[in-house]
C-alpha positions in Angstrom: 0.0 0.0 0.0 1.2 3.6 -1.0 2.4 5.8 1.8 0.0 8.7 2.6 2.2 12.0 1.7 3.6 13.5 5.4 2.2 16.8 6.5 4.0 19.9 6.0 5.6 21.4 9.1 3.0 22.7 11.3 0.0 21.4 9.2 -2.7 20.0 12.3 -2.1 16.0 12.9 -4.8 14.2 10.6 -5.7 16.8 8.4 -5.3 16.8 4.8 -3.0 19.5 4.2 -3.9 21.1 0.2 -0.7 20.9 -2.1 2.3 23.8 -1.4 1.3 26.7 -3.1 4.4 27.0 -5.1 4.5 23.4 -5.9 0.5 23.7 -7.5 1.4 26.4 -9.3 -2.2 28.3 -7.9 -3.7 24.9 -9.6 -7.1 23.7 -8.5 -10.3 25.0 -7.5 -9.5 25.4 -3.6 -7.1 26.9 -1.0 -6.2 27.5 2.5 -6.7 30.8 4.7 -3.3 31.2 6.2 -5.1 32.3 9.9 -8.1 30.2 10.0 -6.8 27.3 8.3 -10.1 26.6 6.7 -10.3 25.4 3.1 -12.3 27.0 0.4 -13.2 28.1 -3.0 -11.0 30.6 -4.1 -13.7 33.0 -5.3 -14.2 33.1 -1.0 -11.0 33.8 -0.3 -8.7 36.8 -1.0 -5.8 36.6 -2.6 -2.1 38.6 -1.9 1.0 38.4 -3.3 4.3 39.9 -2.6 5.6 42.9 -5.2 9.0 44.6 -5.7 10.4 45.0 -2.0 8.5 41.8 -0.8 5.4 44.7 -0.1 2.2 42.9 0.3 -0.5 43.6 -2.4 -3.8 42.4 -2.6 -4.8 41.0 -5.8 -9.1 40.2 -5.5 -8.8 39.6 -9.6 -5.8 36.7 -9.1 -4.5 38.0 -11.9 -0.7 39.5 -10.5 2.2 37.0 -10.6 4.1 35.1 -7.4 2.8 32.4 -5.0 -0.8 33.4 -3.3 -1.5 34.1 0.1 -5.0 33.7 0.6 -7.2 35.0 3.7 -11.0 34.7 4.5 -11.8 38.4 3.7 -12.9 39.1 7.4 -11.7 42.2 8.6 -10.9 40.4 12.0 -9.3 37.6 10.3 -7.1 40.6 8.1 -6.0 41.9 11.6 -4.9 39.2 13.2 -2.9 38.0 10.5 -1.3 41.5 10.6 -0.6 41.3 14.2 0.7 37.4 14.4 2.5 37.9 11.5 0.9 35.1 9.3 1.8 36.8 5.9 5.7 37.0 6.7 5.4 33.1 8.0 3.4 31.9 4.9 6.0 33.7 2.7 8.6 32.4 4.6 10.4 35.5 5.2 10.1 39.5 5.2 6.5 41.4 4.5 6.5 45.0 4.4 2.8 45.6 4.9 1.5 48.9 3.3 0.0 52.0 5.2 -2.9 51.8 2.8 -3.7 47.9 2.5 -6.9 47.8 4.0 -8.0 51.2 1.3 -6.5 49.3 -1.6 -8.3 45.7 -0.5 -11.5 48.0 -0.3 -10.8 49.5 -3.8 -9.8 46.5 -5.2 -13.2 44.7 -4.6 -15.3 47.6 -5.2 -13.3 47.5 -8.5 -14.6 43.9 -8.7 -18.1 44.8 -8.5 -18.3 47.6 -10.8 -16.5 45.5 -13.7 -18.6 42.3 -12.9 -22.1 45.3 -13.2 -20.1 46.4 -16.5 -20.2 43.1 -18.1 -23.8 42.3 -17.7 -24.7 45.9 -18.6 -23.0 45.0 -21.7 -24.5 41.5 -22.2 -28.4 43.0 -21.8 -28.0 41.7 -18.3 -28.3 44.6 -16.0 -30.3 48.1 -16.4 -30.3 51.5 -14.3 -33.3 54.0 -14.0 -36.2 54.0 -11.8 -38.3 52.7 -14.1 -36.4 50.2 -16.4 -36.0 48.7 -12.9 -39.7 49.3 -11.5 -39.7 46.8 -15.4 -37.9 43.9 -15.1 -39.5 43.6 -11.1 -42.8 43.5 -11.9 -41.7 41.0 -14.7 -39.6 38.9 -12.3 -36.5 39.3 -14.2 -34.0 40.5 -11.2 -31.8 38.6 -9.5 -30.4 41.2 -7.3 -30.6 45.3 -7.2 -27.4 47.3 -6.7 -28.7 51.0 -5.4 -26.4 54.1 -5.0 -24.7 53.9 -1.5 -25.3 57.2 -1.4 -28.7 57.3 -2.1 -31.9 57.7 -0.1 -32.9 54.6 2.1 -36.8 55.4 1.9 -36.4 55.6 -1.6 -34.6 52.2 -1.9 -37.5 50.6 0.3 -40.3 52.5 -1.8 -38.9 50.6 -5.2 -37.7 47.1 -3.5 -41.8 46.9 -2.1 -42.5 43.4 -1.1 -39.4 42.3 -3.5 -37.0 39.9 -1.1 -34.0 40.5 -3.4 -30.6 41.3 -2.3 -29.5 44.3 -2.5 -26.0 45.5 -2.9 -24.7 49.4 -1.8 -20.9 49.0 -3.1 -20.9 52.0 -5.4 -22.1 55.6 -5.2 -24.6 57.5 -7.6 -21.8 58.4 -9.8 -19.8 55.7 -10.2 -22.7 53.7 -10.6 -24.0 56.2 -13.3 -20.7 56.0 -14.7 -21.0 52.3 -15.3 -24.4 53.1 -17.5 -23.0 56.1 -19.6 -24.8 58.6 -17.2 -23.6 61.5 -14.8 -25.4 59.6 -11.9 -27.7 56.2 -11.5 -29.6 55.5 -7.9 -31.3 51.9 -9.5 -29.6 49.2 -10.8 -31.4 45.7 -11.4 -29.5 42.4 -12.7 -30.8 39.7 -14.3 -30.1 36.1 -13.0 -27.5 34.3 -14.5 -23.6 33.7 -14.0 -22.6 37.7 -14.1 -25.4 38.0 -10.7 -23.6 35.7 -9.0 -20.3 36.5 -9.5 -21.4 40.3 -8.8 -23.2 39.3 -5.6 -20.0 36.8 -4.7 -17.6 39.7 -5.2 -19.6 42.1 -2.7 -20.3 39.1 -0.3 -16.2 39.3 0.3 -16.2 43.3 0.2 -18.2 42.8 3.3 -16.1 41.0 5.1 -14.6 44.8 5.5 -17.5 46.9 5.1 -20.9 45.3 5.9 -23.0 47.8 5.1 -22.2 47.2 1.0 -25.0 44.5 1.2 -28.7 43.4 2.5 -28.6 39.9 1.9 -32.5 40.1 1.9 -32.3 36.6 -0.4 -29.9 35.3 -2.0 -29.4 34.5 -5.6 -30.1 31.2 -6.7 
């Protein structure tokens, strides 16, 4: 009988440790948070990597080279990886941590949601306006409303009604507009489908630092 692979040093006795990051070459559809130790999807995790002068930079789009370290997006579980000094163990050496970082995770995701809005504005998936909104509700065609952060809350509740949708409050009037061609947009509505979900998925992680970016009223199928 084959001999089960021996944990990496300082993996927990009996549990399955996931592949070396650097060995996987970011392969496969999970990871591990560095703090919590808990496995997940990537798309539920964040994702740094170390830039010129080993400076830490979050990367929410995986998209920038080097080997990942990947943390729930908690704002608790961001602090006390800061204080115990689980990025410089994980990268097995010197992090020089950034001022900013928790401004550029927040910037970062919110980038997230606005390009993921983009794309199904684009594809016929998403519209903005009062009315193209008050629309595709009484038609049943949202999945999930994104409203102007800075917008009025009795005016949100007057067009959600009796709608249990999600709602999402990631952008303000005028970067929202901006998405739609338009000065300024307060309504936003997205149709179901895999742009929804990823939107929704991206501002379920910007939460983990801002809460107030969502009302998880229901949640898309």
């Amino acid at each position: 009988m084959a001999r089960p692979p021996e944990a990496p040093h300082g993996a927990p006795q009996g549990e399955a440790p996931l592949p070396d990051d650097a060995i996987a070459r970011e392969r496969g559809p999970l990871r591990r948070c560095i703090v919590t130790r808990a496995v997940l999807p990537k798309e539920r995790l964040l994702r740094f990597v170390l830039g010129p002068g080993r400076e830490l930079l979050p990367d929410p789009g995986g998209r920038l080279p080097g080997r990942g370290l990947w943390l729930e997006p908690q704002e608790a579980v961001l602090s006390k990886a800061l204080k115990q000094g689980a990025f410089a163990r994980a990268a097995r050496g010197p992090v020089v941590v950034p001022p900013d970082l928790r401004a550029r995770i927040l910037s970062g995701l919110r980038g997230r949601v606005r390009d993921f809005l983009g794309l199904a504005r684009r594809g016929g998936a998403a519209v903005a306006g009062r009315e193209a909104v008050l629309e595709w509700l009484r038609a049943g065609r949202v999945a999930l409303l994104v409203q102007a952060s800075d917008g009025s809350p009795a005016e949100r509740e007057r067009l959600q009604g009796g709608h249990a949708l999600p709602v999402v409050l990631a952008l303000t009037a005028a970067e929202l507009g901006a998405v739609f061609g338009r000065e300024r947009a307060v309504h936003a509505a997205v149709a179901p489908g895999g742009l929804a979900e990823a939107l929704w998925a991206e501002a379920a992680r910007l939460a983990g630092f801002a809460p107030e970016v969502i009302e998880p009223r229901a949640m898309p199928a």
